[in-house]
Predicted model as a PDB file, atoms N, CA, C, CB and O in Angstrom, pLDDT in the B-factor column:
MODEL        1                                                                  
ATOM      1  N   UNK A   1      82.588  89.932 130.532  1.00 46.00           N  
ATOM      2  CA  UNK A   1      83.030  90.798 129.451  1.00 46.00           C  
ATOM      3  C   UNK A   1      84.498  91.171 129.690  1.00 46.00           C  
ATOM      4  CB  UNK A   1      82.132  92.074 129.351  1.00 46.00           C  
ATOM      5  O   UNK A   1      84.695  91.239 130.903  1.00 46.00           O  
ATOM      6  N   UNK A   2      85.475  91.407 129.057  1.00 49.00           N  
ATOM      7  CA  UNK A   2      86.836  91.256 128.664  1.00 49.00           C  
ATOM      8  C   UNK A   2      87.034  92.897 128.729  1.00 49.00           C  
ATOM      9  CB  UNK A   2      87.134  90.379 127.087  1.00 49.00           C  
ATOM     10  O   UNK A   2      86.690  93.545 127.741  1.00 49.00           O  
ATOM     11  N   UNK A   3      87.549  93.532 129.808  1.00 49.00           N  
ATOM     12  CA  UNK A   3      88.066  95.030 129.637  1.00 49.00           C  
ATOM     13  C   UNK A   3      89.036  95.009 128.558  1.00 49.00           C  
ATOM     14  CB  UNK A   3      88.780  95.664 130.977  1.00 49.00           C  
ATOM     15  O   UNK A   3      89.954  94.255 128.233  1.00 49.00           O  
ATOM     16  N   UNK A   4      88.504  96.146 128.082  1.00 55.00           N  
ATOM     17  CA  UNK A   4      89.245  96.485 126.350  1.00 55.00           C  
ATOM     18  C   UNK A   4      90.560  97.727 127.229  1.00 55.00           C  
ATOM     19  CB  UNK A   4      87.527  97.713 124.616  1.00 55.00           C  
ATOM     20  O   UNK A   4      90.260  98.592 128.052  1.00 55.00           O  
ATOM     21  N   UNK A   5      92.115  97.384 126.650  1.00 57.00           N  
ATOM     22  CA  UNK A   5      92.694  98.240 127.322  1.00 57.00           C  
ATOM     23  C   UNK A   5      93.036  99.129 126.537  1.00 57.00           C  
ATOM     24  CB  UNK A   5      93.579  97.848 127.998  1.00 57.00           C  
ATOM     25  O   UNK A   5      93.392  98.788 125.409  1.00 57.00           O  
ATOM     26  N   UNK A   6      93.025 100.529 126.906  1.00 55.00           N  
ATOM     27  CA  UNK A   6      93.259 102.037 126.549  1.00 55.00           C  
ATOM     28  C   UNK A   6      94.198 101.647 126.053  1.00 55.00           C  
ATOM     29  CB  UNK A   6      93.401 103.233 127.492  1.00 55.00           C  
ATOM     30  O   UNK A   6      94.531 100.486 126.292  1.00 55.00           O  
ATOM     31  N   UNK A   7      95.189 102.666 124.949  1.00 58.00           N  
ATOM     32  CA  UNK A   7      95.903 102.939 124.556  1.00 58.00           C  
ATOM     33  C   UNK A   7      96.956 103.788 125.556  1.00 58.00           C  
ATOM     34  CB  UNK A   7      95.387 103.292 123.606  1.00 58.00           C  
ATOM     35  O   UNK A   7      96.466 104.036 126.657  1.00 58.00           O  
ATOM     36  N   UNK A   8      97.999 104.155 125.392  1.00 59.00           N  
ATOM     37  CA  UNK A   8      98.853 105.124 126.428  1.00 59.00           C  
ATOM     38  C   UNK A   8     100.232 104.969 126.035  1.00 59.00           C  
ATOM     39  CB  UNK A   8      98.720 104.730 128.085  1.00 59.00           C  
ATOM     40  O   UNK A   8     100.708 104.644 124.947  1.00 59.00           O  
ATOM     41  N   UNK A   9     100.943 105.350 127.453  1.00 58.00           N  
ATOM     42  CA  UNK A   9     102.324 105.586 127.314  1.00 58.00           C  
ATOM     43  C   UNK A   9     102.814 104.093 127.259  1.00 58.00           C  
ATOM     44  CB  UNK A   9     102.972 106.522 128.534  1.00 58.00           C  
ATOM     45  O   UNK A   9     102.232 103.350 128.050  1.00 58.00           O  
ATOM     46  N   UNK A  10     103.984 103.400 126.299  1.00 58.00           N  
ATOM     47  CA  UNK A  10     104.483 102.303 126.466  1.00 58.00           C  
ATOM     48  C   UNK A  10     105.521 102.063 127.670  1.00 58.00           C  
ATOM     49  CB  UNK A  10     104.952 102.060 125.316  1.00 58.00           C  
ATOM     50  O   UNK A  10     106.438 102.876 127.788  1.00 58.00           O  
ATOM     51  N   UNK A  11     105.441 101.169 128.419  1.00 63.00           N  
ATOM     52  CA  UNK A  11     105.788 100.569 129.421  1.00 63.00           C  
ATOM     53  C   UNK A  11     107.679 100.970 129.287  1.00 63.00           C  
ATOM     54  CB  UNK A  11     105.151  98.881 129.320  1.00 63.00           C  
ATOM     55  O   UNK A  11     108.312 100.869 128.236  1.00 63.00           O  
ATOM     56  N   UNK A  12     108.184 101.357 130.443  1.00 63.00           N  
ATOM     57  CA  UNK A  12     109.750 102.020 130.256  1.00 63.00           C  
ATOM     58  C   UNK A  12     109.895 103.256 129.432  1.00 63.00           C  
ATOM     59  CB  UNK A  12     110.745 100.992 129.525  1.00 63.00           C  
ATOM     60  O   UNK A  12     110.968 103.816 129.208  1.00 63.00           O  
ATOM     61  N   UNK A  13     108.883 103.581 129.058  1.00 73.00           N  
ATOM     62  CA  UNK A  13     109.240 104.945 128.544  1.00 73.00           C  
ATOM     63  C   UNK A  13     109.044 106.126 129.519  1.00 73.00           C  
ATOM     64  CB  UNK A  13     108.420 105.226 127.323  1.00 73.00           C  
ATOM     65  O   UNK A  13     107.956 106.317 130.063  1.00 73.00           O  
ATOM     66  N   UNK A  14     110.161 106.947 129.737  1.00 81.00           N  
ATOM     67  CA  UNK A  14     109.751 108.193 130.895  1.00 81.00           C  
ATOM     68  C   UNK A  14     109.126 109.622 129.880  1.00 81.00           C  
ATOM     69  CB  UNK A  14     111.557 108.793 131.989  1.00 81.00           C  
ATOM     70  O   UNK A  14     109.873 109.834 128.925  1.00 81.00           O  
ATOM     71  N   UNK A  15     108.169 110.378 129.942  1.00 81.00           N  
ATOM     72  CA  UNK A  15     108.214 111.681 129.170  1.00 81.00           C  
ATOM     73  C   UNK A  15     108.284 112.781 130.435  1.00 81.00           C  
ATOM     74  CB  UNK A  15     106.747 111.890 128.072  1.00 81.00           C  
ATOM     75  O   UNK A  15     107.701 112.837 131.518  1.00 81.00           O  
ATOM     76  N   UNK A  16     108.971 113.364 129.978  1.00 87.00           N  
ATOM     77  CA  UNK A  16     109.590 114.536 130.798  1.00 87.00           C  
ATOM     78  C   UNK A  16     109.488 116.195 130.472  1.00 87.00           C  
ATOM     79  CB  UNK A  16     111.011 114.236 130.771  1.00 87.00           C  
ATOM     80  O   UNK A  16     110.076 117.137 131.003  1.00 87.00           O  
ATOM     81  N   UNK A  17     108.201 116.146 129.054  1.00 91.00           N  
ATOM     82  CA  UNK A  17     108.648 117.543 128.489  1.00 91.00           C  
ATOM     83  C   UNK A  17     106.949 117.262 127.834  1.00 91.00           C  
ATOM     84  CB  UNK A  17     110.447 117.758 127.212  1.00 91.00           C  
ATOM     85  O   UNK A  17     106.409 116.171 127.654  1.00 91.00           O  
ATOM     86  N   UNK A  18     106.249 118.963 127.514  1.00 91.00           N  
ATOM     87  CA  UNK A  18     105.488 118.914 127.024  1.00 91.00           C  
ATOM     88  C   UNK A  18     105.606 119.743 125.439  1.00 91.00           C  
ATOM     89  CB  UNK A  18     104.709 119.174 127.967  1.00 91.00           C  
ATOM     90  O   UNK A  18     106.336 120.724 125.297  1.00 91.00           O  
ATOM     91  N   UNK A  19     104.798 119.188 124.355  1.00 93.00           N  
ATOM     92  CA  UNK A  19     104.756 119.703 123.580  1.00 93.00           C  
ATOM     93  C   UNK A  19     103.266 120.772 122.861  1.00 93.00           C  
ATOM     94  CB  UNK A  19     105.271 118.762 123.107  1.00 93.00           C  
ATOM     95  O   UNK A  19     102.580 120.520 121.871  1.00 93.00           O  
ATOM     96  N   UNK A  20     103.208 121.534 123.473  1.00 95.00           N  
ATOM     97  CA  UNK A  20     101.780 122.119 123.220  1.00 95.00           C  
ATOM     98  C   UNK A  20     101.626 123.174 121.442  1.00 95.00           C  
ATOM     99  CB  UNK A  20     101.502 123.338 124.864  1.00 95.00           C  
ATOM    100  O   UNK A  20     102.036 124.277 121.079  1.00 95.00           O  
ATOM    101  N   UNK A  21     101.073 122.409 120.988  1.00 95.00           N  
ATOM    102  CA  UNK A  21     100.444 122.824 119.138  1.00 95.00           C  
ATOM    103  C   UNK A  21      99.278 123.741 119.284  1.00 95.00           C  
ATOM    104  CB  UNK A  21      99.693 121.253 118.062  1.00 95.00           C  
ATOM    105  O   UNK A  21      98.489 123.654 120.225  1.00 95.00           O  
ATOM    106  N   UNK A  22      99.177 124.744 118.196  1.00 97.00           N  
ATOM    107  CA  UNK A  22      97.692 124.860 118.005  1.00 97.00           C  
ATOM    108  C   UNK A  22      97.446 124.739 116.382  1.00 97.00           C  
ATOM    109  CB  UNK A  22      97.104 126.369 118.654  1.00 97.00           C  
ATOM    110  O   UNK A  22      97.878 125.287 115.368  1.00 97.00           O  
ATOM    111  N   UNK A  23      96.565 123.776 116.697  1.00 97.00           N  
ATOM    112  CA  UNK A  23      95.790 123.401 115.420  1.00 97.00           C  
ATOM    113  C   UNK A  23      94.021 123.778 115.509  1.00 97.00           C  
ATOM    114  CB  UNK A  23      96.044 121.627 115.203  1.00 97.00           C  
ATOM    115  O   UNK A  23      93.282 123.909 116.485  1.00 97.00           O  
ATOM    116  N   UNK A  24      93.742 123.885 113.900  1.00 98.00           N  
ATOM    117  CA  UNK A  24      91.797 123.769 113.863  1.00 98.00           C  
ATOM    118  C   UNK A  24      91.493 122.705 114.259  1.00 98.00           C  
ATOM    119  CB  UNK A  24      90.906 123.824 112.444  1.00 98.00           C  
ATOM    120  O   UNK A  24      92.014 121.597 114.133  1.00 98.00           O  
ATOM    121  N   UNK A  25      90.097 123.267 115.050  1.00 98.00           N  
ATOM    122  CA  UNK A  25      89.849 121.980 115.816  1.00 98.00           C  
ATOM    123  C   UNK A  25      89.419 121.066 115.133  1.00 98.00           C  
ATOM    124  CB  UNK A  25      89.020 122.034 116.812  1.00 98.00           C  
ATOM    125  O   UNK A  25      89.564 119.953 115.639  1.00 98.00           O  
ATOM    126  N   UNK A  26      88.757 121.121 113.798  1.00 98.00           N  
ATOM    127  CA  UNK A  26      88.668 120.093 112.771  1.00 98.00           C  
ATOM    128  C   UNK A  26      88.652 119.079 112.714  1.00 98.00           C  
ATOM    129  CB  UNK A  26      89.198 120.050 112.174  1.00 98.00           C  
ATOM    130  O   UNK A  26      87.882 118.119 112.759  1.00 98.00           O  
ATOM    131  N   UNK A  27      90.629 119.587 112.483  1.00 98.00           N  
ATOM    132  CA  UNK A  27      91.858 118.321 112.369  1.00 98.00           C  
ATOM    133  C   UNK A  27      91.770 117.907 113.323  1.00 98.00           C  
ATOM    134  CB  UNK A  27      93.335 118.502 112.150  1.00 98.00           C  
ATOM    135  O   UNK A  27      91.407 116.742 113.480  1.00 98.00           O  
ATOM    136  N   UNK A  28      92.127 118.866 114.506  1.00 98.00           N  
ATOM    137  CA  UNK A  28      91.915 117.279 115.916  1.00 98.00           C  
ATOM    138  C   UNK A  28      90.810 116.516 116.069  1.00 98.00           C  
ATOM    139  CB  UNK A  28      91.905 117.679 117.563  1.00 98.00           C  
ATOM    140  O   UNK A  28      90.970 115.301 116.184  1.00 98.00           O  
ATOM    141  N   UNK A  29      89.912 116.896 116.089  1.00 98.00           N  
ATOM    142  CA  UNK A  29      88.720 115.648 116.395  1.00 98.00           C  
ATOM    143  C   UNK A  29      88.931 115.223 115.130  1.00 98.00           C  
ATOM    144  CB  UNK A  29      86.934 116.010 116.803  1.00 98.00           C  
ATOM    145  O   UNK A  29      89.238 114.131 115.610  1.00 98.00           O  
ATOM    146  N   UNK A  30      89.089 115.008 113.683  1.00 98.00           N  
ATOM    147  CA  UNK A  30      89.009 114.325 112.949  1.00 98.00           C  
ATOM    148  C   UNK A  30      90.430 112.748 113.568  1.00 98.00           C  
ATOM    149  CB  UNK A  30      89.115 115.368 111.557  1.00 98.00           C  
ATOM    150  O   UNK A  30      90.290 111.576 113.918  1.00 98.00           O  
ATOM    151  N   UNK A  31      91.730 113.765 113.374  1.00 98.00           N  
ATOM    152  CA  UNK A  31      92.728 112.998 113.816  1.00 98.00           C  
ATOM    153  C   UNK A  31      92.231 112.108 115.278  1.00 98.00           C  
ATOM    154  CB  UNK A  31      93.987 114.021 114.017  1.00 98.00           C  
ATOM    155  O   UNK A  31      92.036 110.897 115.387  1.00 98.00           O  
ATOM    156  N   UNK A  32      92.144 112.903 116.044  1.00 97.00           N  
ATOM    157  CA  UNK A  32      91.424 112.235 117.621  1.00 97.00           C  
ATOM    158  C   UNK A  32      90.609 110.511 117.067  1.00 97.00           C  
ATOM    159  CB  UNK A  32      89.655 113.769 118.410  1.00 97.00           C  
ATOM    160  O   UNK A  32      90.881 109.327 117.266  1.00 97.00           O  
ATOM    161  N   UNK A  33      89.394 111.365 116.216  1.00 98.00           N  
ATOM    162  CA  UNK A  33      88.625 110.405 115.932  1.00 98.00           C  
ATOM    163  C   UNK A  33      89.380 109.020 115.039  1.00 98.00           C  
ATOM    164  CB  UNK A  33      87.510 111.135 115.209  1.00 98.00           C  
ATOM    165  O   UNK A  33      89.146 107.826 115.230  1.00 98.00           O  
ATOM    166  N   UNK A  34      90.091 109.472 114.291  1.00 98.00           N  
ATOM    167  CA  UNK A  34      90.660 108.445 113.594  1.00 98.00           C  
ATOM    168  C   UNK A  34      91.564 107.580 114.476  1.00 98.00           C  
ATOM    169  CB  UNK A  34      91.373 108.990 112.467  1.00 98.00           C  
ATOM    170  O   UNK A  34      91.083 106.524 114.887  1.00 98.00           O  
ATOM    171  N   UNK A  35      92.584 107.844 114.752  1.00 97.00           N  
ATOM    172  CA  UNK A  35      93.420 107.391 115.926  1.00 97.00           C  
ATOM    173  C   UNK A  35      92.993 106.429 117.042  1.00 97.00           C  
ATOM    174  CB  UNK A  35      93.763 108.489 116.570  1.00 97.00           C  
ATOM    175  O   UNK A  35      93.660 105.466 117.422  1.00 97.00           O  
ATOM    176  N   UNK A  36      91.637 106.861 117.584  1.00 97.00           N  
ATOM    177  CA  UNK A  36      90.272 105.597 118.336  1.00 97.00           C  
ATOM    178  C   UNK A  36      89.997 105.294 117.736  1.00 97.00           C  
ATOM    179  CB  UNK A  36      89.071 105.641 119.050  1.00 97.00           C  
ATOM    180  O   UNK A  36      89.591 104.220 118.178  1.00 97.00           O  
ATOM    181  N   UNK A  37      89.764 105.306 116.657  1.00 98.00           N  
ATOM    182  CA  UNK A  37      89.035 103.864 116.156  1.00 98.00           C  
ATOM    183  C   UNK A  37      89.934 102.922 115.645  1.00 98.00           C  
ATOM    184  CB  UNK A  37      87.981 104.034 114.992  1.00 98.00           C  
ATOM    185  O   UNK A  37      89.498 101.787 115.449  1.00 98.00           O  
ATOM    186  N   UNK A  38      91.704 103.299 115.260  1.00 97.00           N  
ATOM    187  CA  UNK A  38      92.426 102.548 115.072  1.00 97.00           C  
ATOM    188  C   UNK A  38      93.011 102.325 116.766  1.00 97.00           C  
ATOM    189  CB  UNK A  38      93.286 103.019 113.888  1.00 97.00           C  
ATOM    190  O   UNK A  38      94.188 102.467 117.098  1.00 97.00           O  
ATOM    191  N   UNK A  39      92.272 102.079 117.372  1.00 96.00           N  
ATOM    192  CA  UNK A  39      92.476 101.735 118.964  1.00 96.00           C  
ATOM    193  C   UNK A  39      94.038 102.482 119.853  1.00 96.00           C  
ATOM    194  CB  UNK A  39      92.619  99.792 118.985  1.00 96.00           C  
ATOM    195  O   UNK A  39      94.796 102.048 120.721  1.00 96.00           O  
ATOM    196  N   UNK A  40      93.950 103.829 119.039  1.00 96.00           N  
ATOM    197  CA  UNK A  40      95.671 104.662 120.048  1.00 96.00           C  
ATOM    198  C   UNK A  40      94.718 105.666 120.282  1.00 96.00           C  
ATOM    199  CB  UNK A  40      97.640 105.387 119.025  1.00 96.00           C  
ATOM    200  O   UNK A  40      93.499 105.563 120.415  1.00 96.00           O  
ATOM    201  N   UNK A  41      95.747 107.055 120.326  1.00 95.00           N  
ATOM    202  CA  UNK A  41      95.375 107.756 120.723  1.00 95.00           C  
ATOM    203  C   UNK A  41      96.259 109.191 120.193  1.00 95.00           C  
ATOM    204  CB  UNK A  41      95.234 107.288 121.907  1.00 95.00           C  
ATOM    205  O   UNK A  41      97.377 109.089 119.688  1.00 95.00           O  
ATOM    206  N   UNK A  42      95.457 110.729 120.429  1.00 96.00           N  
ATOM    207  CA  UNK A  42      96.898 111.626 119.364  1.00 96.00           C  
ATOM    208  C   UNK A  42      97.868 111.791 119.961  1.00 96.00           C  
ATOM    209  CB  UNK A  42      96.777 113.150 118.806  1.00 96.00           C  
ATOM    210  O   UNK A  42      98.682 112.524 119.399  1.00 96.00           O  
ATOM    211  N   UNK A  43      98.228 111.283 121.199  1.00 94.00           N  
ATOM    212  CA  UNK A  43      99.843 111.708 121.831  1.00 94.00           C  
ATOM    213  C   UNK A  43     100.418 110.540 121.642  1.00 94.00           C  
ATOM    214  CB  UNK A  43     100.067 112.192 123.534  1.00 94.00           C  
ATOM    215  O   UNK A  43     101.626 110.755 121.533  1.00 94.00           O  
ATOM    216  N   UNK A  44     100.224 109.582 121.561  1.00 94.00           N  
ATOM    217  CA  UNK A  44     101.379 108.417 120.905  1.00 94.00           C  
ATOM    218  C   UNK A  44     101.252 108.355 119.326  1.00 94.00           C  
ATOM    219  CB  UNK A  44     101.054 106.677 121.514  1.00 94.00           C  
ATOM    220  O   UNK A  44     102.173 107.878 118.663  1.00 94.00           O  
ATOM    221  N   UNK A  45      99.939 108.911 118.648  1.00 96.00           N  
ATOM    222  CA  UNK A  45     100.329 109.025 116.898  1.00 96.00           C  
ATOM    223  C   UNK A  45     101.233 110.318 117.265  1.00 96.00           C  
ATOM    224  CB  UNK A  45      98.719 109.396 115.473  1.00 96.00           C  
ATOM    225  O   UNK A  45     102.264 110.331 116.593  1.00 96.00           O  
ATOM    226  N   UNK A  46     101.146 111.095 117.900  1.00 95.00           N  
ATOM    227  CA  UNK A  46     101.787 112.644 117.785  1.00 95.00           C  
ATOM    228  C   UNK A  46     103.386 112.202 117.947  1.00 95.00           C  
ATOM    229  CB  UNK A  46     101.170 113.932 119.242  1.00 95.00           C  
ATOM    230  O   UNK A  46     104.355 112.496 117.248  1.00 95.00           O  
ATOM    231  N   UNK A  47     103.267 111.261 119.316  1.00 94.00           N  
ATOM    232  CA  UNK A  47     104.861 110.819 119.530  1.00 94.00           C  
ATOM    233  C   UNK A  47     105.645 109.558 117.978  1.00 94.00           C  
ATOM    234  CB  UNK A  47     104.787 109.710 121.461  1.00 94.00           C  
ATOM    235  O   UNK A  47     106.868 109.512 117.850  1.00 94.00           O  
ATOM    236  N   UNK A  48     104.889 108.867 117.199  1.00 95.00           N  
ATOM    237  CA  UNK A  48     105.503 108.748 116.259  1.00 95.00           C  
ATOM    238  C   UNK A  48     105.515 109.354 115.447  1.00 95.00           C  
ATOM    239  CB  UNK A  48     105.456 108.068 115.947  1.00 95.00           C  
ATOM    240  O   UNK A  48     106.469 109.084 114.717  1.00 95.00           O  
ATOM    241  N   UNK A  49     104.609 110.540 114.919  1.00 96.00           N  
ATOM    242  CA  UNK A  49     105.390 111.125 114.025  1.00 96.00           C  
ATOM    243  C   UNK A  49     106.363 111.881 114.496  1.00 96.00           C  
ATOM    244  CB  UNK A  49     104.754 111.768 113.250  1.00 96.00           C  
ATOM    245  O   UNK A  49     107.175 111.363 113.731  1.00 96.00           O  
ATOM    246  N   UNK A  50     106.783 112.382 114.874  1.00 95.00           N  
ATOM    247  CA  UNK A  50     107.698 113.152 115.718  1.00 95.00           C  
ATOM    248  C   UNK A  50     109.113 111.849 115.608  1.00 95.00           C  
ATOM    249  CB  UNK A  50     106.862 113.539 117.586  1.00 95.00           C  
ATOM    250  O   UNK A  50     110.073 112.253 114.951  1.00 95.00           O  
ATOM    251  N   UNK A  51     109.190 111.045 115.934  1.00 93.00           N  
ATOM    252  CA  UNK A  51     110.129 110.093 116.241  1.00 93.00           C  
ATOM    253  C   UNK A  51     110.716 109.437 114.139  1.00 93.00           C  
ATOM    254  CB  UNK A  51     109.061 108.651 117.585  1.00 93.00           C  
ATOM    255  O   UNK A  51     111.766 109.040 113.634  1.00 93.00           O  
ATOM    256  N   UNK A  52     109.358 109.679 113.654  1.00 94.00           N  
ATOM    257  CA  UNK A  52     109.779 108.726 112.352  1.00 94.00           C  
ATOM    258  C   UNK A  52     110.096 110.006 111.483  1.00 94.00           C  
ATOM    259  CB  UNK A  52     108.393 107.520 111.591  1.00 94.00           C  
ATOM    260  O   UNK A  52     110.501 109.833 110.334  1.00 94.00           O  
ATOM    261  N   UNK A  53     109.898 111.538 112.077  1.00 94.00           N  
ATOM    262  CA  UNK A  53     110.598 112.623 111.174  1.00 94.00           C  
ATOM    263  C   UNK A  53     111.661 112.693 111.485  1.00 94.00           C  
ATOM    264  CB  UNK A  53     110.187 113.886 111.136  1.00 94.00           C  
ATOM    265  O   UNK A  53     112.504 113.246 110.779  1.00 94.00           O  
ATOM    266  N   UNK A  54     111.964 112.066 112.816  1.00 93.00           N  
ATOM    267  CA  UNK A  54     114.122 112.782 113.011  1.00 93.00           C  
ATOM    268  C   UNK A  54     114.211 111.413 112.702  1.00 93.00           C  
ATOM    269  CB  UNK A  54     115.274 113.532 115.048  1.00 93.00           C  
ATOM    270  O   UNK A  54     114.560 111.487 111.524  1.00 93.00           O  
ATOM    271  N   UNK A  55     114.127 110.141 112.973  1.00 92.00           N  
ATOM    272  CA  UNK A  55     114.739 109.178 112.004  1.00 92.00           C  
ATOM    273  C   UNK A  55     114.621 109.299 110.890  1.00 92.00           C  
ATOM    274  CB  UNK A  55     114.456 108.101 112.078  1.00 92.00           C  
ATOM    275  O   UNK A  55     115.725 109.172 110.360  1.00 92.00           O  
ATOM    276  N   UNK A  56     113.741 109.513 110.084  1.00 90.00           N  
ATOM    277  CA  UNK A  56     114.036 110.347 108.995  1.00 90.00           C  
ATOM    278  C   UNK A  56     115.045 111.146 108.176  1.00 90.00           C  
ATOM    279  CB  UNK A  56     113.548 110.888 109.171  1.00 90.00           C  
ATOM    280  O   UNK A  56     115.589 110.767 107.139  1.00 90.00           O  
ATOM    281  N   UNK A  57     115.188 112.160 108.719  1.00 92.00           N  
ATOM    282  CA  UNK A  57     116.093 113.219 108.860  1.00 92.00           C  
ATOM    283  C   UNK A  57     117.315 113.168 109.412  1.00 92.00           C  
ATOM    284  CB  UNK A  57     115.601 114.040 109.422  1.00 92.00           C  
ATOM    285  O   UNK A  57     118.045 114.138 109.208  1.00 92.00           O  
ATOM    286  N   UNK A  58     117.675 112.374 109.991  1.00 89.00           N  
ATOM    287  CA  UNK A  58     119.088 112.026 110.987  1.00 89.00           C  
ATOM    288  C   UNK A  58     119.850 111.989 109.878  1.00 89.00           C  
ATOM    289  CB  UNK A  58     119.231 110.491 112.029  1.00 89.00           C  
ATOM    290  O   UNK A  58     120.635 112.938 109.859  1.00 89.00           O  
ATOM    291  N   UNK A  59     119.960 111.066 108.674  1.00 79.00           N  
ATOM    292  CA  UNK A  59     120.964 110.648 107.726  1.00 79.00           C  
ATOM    293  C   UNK A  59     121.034 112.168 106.910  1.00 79.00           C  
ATOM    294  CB  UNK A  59     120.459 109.151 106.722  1.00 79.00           C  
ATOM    295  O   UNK A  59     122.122 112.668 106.625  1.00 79.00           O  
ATOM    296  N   UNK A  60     119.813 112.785 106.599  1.00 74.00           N  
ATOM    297  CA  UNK A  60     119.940 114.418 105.884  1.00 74.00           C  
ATOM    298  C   UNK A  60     120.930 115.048 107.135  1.00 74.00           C  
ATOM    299  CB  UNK A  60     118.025 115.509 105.697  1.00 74.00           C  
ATOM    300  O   UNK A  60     122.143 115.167 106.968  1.00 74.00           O  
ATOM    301  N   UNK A  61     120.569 115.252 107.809  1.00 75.00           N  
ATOM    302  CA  UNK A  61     121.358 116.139 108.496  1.00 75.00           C  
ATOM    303  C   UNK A  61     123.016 115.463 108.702  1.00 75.00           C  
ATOM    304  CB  UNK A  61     120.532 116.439 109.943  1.00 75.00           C  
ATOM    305  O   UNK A  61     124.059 116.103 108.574  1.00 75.00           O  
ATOM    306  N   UNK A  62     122.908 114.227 108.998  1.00 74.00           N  
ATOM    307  CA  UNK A  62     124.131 113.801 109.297  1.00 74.00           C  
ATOM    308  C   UNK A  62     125.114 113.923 107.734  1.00 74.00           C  
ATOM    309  CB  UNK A  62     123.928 112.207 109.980  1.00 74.00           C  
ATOM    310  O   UNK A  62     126.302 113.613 107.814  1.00 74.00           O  
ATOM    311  N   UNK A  63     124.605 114.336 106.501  1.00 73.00           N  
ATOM    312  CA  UNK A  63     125.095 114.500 105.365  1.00 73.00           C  
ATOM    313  C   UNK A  63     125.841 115.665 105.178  1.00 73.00           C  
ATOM    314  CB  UNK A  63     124.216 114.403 104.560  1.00 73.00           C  
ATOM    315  O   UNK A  63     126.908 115.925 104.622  1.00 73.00           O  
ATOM    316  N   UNK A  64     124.459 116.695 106.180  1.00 75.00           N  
ATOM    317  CA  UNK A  64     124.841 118.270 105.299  1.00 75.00           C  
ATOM    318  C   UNK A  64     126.197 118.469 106.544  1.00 75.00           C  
ATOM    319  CB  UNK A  64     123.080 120.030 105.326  1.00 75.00           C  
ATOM    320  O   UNK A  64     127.176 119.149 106.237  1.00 75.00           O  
ATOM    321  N   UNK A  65     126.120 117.926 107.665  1.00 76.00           N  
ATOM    322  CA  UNK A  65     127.569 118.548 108.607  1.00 76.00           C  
ATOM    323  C   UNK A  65     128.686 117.456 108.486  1.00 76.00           C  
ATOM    324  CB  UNK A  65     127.233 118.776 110.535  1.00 76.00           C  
ATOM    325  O   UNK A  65     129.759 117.582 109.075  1.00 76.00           O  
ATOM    326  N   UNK A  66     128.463 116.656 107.899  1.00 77.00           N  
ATOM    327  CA  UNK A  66     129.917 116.410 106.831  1.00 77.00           C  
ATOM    328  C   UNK A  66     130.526 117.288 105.626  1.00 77.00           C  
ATOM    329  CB  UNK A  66     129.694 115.154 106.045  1.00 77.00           C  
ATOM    330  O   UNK A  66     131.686 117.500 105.272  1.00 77.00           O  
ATOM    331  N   UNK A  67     129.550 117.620 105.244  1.00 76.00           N  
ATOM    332  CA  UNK A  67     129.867 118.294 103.872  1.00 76.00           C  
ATOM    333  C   UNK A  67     130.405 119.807 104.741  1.00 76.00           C  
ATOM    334  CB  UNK A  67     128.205 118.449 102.554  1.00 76.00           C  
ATOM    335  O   UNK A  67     130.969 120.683 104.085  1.00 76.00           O  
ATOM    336  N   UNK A  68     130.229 119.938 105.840  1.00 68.00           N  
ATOM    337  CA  UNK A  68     130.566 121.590 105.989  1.00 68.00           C  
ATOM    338  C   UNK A  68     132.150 121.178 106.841  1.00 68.00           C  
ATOM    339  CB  UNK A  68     129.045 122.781 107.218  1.00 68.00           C  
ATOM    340  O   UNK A  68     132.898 122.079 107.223  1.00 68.00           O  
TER     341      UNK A  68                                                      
ENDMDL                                                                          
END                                                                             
């Protein structure tokens, strides 16, 4: 049988800082649950959203401190 591998931190990435939320627990086991079965996990969905809101946002912000 073929070990199925975990999801985790990607290879060269260092994390150095924690980010602690409180949410209903609901949402997390719902999110939790969703996230395994799309084979990750909520601290690397947590780490892209986090990453695809300031790329996101980089060009807004980089707009409004030109304009000032």
């Amino acid at each position: 049988m073929l070990k199925k591998s975990m999801p985790g931190r990607p290879k060269g990435k260092n994390k150095d800082n924690r980010l602690n939320i409180m949410i209903p627990t609901s949402v997390k086991n719902e999110f939790q649950a969703i996230t395994k079965k799309n084979g990750s996990n909520i601290s690397v969905k947590t780490r892209e959203l986090i990453v695809d809101y300031i790329n996101k946002n980089k060009e807004y912000m980089k707009d409004e401190n030109e304009r000032n």
